[in-house]
N, C-alpha and C positions, 0 to 999 in steps of 0.2 A: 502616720501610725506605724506602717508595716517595715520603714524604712528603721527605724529603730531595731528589728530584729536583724534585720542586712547590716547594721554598723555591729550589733553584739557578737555576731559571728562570722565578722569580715577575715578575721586572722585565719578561723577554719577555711573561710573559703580560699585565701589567697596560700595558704600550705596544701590544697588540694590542689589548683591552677597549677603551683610548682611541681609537685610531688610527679603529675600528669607529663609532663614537658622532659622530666630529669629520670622519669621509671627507676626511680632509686626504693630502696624502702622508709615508708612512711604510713602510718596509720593515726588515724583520727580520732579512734576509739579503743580504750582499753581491752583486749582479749583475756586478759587473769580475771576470771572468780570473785577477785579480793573483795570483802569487807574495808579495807585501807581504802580502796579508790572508789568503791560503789555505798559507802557506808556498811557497819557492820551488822544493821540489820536487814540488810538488802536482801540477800539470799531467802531468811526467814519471810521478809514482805511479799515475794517475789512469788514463793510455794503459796502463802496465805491467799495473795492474790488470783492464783492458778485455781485451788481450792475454792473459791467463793463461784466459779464461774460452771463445776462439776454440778448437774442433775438440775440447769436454771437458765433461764429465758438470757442470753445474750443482748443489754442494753444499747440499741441504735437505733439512734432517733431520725429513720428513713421514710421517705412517704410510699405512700399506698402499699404496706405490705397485707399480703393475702394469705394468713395464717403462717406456719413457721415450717422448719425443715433444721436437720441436723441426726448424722446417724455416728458420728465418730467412734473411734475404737482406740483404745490404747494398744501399742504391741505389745505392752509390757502386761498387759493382760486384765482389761477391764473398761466398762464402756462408758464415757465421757459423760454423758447425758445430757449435754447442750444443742439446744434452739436457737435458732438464728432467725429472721426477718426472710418469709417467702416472698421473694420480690414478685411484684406487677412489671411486668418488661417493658413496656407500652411508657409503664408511669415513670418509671426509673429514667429511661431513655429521657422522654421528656423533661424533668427535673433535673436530667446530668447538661442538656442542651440550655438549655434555660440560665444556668450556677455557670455555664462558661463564657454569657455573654460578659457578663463581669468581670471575672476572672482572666480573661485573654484581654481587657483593657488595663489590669494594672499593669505595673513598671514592671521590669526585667528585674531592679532589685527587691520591690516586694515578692513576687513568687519565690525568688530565689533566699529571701530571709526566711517566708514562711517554708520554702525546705528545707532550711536548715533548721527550723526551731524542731519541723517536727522530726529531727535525725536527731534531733537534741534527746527529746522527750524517748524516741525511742533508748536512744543508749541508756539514759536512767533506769528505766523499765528492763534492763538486759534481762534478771534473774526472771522476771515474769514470762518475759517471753521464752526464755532457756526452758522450762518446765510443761510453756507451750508446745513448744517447738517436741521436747523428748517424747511428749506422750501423744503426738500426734504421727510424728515420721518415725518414731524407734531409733534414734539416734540415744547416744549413750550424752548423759548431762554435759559433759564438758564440752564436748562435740554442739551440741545443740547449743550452750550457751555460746560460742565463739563462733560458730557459722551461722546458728540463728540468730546471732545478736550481734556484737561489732562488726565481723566480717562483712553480717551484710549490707549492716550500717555503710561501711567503707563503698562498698560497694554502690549503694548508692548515694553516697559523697559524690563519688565518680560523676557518676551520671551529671548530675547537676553540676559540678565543676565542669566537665564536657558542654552542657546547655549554656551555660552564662561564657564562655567563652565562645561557642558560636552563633549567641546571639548580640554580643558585643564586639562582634568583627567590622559592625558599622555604625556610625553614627545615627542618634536617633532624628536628627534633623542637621542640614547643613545650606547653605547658601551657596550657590552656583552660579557664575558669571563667565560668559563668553563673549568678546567681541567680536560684531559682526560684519563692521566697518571701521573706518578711521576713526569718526565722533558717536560712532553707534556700538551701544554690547546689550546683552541678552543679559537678566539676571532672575532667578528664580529661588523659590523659598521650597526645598526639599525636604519630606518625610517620609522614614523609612519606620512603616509598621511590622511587625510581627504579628504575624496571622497564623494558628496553628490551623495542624490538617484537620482536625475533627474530633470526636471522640478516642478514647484512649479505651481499650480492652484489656486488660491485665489475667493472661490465663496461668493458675499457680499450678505448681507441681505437688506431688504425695512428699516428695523426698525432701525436698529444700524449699520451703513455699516462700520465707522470706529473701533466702542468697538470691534464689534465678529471681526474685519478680520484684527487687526495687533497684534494678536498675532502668527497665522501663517504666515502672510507675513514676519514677523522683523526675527522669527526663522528659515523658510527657508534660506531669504538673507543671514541672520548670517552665515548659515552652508554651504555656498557655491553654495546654486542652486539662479539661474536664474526663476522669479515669473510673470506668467502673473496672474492682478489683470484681474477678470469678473465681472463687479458690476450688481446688478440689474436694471434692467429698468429703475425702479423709483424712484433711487438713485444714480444715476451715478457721479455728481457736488463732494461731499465727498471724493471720489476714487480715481478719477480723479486729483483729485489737489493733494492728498496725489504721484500720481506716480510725477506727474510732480516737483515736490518737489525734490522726489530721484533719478529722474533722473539729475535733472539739478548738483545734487551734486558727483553723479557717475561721471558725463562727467568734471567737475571740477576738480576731483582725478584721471584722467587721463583713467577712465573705459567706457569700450562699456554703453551704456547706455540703450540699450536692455536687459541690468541685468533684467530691471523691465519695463513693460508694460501694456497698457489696453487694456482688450475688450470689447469695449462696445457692447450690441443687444438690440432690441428690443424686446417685449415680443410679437408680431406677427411672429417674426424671428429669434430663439433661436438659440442658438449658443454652450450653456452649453457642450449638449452629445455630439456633435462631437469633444470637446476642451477635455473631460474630460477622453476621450474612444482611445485616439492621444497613439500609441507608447511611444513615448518621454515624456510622463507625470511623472514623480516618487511620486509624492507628488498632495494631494489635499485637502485644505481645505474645509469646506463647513458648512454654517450657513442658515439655512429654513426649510422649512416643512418638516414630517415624507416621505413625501412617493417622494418624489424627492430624498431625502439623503437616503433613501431603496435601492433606484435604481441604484446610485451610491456605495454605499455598495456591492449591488450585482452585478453592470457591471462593475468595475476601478479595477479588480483582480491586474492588474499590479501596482498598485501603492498603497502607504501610503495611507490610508485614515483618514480624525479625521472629524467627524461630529459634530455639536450642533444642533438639532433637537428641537422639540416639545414637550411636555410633560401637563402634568395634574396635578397642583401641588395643593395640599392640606393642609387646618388648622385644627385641632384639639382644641375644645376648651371645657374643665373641668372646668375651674375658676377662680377666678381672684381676685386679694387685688387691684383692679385699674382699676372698667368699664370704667372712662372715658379716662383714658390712654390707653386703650387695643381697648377699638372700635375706638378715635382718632387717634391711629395709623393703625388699620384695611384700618380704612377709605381713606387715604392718600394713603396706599399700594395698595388697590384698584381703587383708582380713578388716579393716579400715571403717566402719558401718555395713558391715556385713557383703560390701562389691554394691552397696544399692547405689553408689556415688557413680553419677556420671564417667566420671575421668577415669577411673577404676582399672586397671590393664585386666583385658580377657585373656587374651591369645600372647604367650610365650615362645617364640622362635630358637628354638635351638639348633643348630648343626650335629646332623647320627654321629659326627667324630667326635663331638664333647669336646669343652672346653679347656684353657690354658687361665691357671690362678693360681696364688700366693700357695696354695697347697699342692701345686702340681697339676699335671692332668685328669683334668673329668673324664669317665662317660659319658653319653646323654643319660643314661641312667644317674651316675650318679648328681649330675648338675641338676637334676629334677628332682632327684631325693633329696639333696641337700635345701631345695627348696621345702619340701615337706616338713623337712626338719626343722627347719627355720618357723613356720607353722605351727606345729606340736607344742614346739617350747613355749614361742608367744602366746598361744592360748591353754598352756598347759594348766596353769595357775585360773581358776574359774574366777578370781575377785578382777583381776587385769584382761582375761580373754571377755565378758560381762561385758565391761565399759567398754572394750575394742568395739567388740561386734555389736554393739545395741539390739534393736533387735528388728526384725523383719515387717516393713510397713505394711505390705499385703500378704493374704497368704499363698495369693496366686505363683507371688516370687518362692516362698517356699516348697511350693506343687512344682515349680518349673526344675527341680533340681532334680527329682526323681523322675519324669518326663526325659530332660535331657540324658542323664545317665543310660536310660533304655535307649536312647537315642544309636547311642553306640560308643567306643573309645573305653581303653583301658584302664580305672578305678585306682590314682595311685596312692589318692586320699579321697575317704568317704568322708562327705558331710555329716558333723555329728553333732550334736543339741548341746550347750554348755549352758550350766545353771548358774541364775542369776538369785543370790543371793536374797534379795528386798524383793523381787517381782518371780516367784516362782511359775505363774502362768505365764510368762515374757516366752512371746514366738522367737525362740535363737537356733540359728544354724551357721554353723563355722563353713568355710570356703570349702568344694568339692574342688580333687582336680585330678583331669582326667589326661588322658597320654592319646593322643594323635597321630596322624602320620600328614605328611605336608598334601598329597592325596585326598587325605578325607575335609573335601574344603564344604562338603554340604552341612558338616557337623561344626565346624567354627569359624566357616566364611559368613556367618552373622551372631546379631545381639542374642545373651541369654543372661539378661540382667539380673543379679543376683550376685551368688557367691560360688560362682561356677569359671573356674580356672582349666585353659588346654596348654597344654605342653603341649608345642608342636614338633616334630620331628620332622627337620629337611636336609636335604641333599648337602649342602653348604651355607655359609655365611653368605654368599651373595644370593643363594635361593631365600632364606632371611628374609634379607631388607627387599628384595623383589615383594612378596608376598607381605611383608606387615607396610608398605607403600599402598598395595595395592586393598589391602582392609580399608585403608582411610579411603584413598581415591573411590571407589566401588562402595561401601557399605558405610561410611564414613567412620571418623574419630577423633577423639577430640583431646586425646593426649598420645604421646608415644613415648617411648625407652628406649636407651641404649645403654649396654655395658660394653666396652671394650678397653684395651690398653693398646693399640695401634690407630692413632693419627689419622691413618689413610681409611680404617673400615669407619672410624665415627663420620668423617668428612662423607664419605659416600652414601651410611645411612642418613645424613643429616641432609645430604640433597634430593635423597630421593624420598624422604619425610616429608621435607618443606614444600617440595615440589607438588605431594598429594596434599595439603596445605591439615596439615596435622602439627602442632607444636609438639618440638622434641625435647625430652629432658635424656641427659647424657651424664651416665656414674655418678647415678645418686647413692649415695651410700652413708647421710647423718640423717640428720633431722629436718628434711624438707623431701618431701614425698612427691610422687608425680602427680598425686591426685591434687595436689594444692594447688590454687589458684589465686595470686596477690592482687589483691586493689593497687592501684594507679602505677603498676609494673606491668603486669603479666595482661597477654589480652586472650578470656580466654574466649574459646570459640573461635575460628577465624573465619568461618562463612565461605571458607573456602572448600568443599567439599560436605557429601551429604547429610552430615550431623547437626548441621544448624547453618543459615542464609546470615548470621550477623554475627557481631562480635562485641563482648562484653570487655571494655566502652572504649568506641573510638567516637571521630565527630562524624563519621558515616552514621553510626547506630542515634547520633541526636537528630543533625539537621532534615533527614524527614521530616521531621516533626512538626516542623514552621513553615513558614515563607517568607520571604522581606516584600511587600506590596507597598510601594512607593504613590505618595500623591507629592504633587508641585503645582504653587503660585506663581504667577509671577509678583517681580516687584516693581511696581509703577515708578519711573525715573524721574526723579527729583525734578522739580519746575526751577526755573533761575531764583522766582522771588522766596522758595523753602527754602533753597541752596545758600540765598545772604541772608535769612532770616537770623 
């Protein structure tokens, strides 16, 4: 049956296997918009679809739900009015242990065809989700269609190309023979099972529900466990359609369809620690804040855990043969979905002597103004600064702006409101940034996730990269910067980066941002330092997953009269 889906999209699998090996670029799924490649009433289907699911019971056919739940919000300013399925935990559990005895006995290529079909399914559905995706994180359409839809498609390609390659490292049976004697040998009938760890926990994030949560969802399924997805509150729409997708495709191939599940909670009414602290949990993903994924860390003893966390990510900047390429793209990476993106640089290093570039010598003044500048302009134009910044998923992040401001530090750009044209209630606040001294480390020696920018001001370029090593190492991070035009200062900040195990990007100055993250190139996260324990995909981040549990017969030694027979 299922083995038919693993020959239809053997090619994707086997350009993923490669793509993995060779970190070259490669995508599996279209990122353009187009009507050409998605059909041209795609977009339209896509909103209609989004539209049908506003102010109406969320169809999933899950057991023992106990009335519903659902409070979602648009940022762009209006409330979703979708229900979801209140799960019974108890039942859920049950039903998800039950869907995986099955499930963890088929083949390595039926699971891995059924994720691909359903990577298929999702990429058709891109524009449904893109509208999901905008009006539940506040990301701006474009943005949401390519990181809520191919990208993170791609992303979890990955995953599953990671699983089938490390659970095809051994043969599923093999025949073993050892001589013991002259006329005597040992011979045995070897198998090698694949035994997943347990259930699969899927904890989604406000900001990216689909990028951070299918690469552990595709790699659990792959490897045989059974996944309850938990999305957050105020992103639930994204999740939710991603299960009923794999479900409908499970129940198609002849599978329990409690492979894969959701719980949705409220955030008056969490649900997380009781889900995540369950016996039967083996596996947990988890994308959010430091001190919820601490907790987890330290109470989920019994299971896998991979965390992607919070962090403090930092630029170093020496110099430049191209201010206006290096602040216009500062600029972008900052104002980027408004700083609510992980990767997002906080803290700005500069040296009190200012900088050497293509225009001469800086200030620190003015290499910080020049950034402002850079700022002004790209969000000058309210239809292009709109789509930049989308808009703000919670308002806590917009409260935290004037909080910090009191905090203390010099105002060298006030965060200001830009109006979005189609969504005039859209919660928007363009980047603050504020001026520092290398001193004032209790004001941006941590996260103040938003659109909250320090220029810091230190002693030297080697106080610099001392102090944005030591953000990652200490506070963690999960991207870094560097500008220079000297050989000897990139190299330097580039070991004492890697060393705090922070991925460095070095004189970005076109069209590829720090804040990007590539499938089957880039790994991001490196687990290396307190922003997250894993790294989005290697075969560390699979093979927890499994086990090889081997049985062996022997084989009875031919009798002389079988042997002429």
């Amino acid at each position: 049956m299922t083995t038919t889906l693993f020959d239809s999209h053997k090619s994707t699998l086997e350009n993923a296997l490669k793509a993995i090996h060779e970190r070259a670029y490669w995508s599996a799924y279209p990122e353009i918009p187009s009507g050409k490649i998605y059909g041209e009433t795609a977009r339209a289907d896509g909103e209609a679809a989004f539209k049908s699911y506003l102010n109406n019971t969320f169809k999933l056919d899950q057991p023992a739900a106990s009335g519903t739940v659902g409070s979602e919000k648009s940022p762009f300013g209006f409330d979703l009015g979708i229900s979801y399925p209140k799960p019974d935990m108890n039942a859920l559990i049950n039903a998800a242990k039950t869907a995986q005895q099955q499930w963890k006995k088929a083949s390595i290529e039926d699971r891995t065809g059924i994720c691909l079909e359903i990577l298929h399914r999702l990429n058709q559905r891109s524009f449904e989700m893109a509208f999901a995706i905008m009006h539940t994180t506040g990301q701006g359409f474009m943005m949401a269609f390519q990181a809520g839809g191919p990208h993170a498609q791609d992303r979890g390609l990955e995953a599953v190309a990671y699983s089938y390659a490390a659970m095809t490292q051994a043969p599923h049976q093999t025949t073993w023979t050892k001589r013991v004697s002259k006329d005597d040998s040992v011979t045995l009938n070897k198998t090698f099972h694949i035994v997943p760890r347990g259930l699969g926990i899927v904890i989604g994030c406000s900001t990216f529900p689909t990028w951070n949560s299918y690469p552990g969802l595709f790699a659990s399924l792959a490897t045989g466990n059974a996944v309850i997805v938990k999305p957050h509150p105020g992103a639930i729409l994204p999740l939710a359609i991603t299960v009923q997708i794999a479900r409908d495709v499970l129940k198609e191939q002849g599978f329990d369809s409690n492979v894969i599940t959701l719980a949705a909670d409220a955030a008056d009414a969490p649900i997380t620690k009781k889900l995540v602290t369950n016996p039967a949990v083996g596996i947990i993903d988890y994308t959010g804040g430091n001190a919820f994924g601490n907790w987890i860390e330290d109470n989920a003893r019994h299971a896998s855990v991979f965390t992607e966390k919070a962090g403090v990510n930092p630029a170093v900047i020496h110099s430049t043969d191209n201010l206006r390429a290096m602040t216009g793209n500062l600029a972008f990476s900052l104002s980027l979905y408004s700083g609510q993106m992980c990767t997002t640089t906080q803290n700005i290093f500069i040296p009190s002597a200012g900088i050497e570039t293509d225009k001469g010598h800086l200030s620190f003044d003015d290499a910080a103004g020049a950034i402002v500048k850079a700022l002004d302009w790209l969000l000058g134009d309210p239809k292009r600064g709109a789509e930049i910044l989308g808009a703000i998923q919670n308002q806590s992040t917009a409260d935290r702006i004037d909080a910090v401001k009191k905090d203390g530090g010099d105002v060298l750009r006030e965060s200001t409101p830009v109006e979005n044209e189609y969504f005039p209630d859209a919660r928007v606040c363009s980047p603050m940034v504020l001026r520092v001294k290398a001193g004032d480390e209790k004001l941006y020696m941590r996260e103040t996730f938003g659109p909250i920018v320090y220029m810091i001001e230190t002693k030297d370029t080697n106080e610099a990269i001392e102090l944005a090593a030591r953000c990652a190492r200490e506070q963690g991070a999960l991207t870094a910067a560097v500008y220079s035009t000297d050989s000897n200062v990139l190299a330097k900040a580039e070991d004492a980066l890697i060393e705090a195990g922070v991925p460095v990007s070095c004189n970005l100055t076109g069209q590829i941002y720090v804040n990007q993250s590539a499938a089957f190139s880039d790994y991001h996260v490196s687990g290396a330092n307190p922003a997250g324990n894993a790294t989005l995909c290697d075969l560390a981040y699979v093979v927890p997953r499994f086990r090889f549990v081997q049985s062996r017969v022997p084989v009875p030694a031919a009798t002389p009269a079988a042997a002429n027979a």
